[in-house]
C-alpha positions in Angstrom: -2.1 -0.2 15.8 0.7 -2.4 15.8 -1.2 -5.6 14.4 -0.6 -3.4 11.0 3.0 -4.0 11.2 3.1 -8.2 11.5 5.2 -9.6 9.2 3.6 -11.5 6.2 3.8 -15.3 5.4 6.1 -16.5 3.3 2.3 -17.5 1.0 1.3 -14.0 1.4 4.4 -11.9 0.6 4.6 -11.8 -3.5 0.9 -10.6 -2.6 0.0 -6.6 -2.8 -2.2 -5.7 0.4 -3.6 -2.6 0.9 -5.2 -1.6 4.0 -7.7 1.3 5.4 -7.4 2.1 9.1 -9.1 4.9 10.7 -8.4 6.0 14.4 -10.7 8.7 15.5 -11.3 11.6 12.9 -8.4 10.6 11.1 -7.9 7.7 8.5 -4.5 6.3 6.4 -4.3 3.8 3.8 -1.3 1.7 3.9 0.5 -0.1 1.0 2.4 -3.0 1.8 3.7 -6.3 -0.3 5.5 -3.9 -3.3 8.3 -5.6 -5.2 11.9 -4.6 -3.4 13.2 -3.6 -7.0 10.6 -1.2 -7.2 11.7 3.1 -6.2 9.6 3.4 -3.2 10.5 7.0 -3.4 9.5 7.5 -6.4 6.4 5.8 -6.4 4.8 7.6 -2.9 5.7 11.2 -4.3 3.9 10.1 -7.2 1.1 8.9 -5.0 1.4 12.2 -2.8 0.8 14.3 -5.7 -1.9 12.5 -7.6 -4.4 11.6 -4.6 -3.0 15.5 -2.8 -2.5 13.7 0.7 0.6 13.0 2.8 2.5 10.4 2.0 5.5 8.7 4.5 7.9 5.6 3.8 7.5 3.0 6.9 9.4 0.1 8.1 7.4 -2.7 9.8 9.1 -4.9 12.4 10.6 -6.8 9.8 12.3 -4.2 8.4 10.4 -4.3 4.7 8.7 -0.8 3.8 5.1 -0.1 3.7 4.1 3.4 2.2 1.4 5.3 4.5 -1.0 7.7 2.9 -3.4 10.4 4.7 -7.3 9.6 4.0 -9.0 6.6 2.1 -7.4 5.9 -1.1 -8.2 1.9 -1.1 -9.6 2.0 -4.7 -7.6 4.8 -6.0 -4.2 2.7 -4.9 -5.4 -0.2 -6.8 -6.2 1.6 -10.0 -2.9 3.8 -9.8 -1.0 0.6 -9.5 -2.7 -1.0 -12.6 -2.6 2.2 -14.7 1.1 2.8 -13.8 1.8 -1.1 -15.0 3.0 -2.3 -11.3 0.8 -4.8 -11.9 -1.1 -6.2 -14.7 -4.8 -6.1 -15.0 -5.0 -10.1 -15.0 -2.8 -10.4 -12.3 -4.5 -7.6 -9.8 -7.6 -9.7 -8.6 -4.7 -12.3 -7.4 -2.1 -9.9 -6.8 -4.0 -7.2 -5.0 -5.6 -7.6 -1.3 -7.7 -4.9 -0.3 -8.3 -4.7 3.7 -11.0 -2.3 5.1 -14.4 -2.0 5.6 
């Protein structure tokens, strides 16, 4: 479980990754790569009350934050971040990594 929390390369950080990790009965989707200008806050209670799951604020070992949802919500992320204009439609097949099976 700690592999989720290396740092990014310097190539890799303007990108938007969002992983699916599921240990045992229980799964989480994480969000990592968002803009540091961006309300972090905001954006997971927004999150937590459109998908209806639990939503935390991490840091990883380099200190950058990486929001943590309860269940699968791979394709749902990506579409919430496009429909909330985080990121553009064009730029979301560059932008936007999605990890998982």
């Amino acid at each position: 479980m700690n592999d989720m929390f290396t740092s990014l390369t310097e190539s890799e950080k303007q990108k938007i990754h969002i992983r699916f990790q599921k240990t045992g009965p229980r799964s989480i989707t994480l969000v990592e790569g968002l803009e540091d200008d961006l309300d972090l806050k905001r954006i997971s209670k927004a999150m937590k009350r459109t998908f209806n799951c639990a939503c935390v604020i991490l840091k990883n070992k380099a200190g950058e934050d990486i929001i943590q949802l309860q269940g699968d919500h791979r394709t749902n992320v990506r579409d919430w971040l496009i429909q909330q204009e985080i990121v553009t439609e064009k730029d979301a097949k560059e932008q936007i990594v999605l990890h998982g099976y």
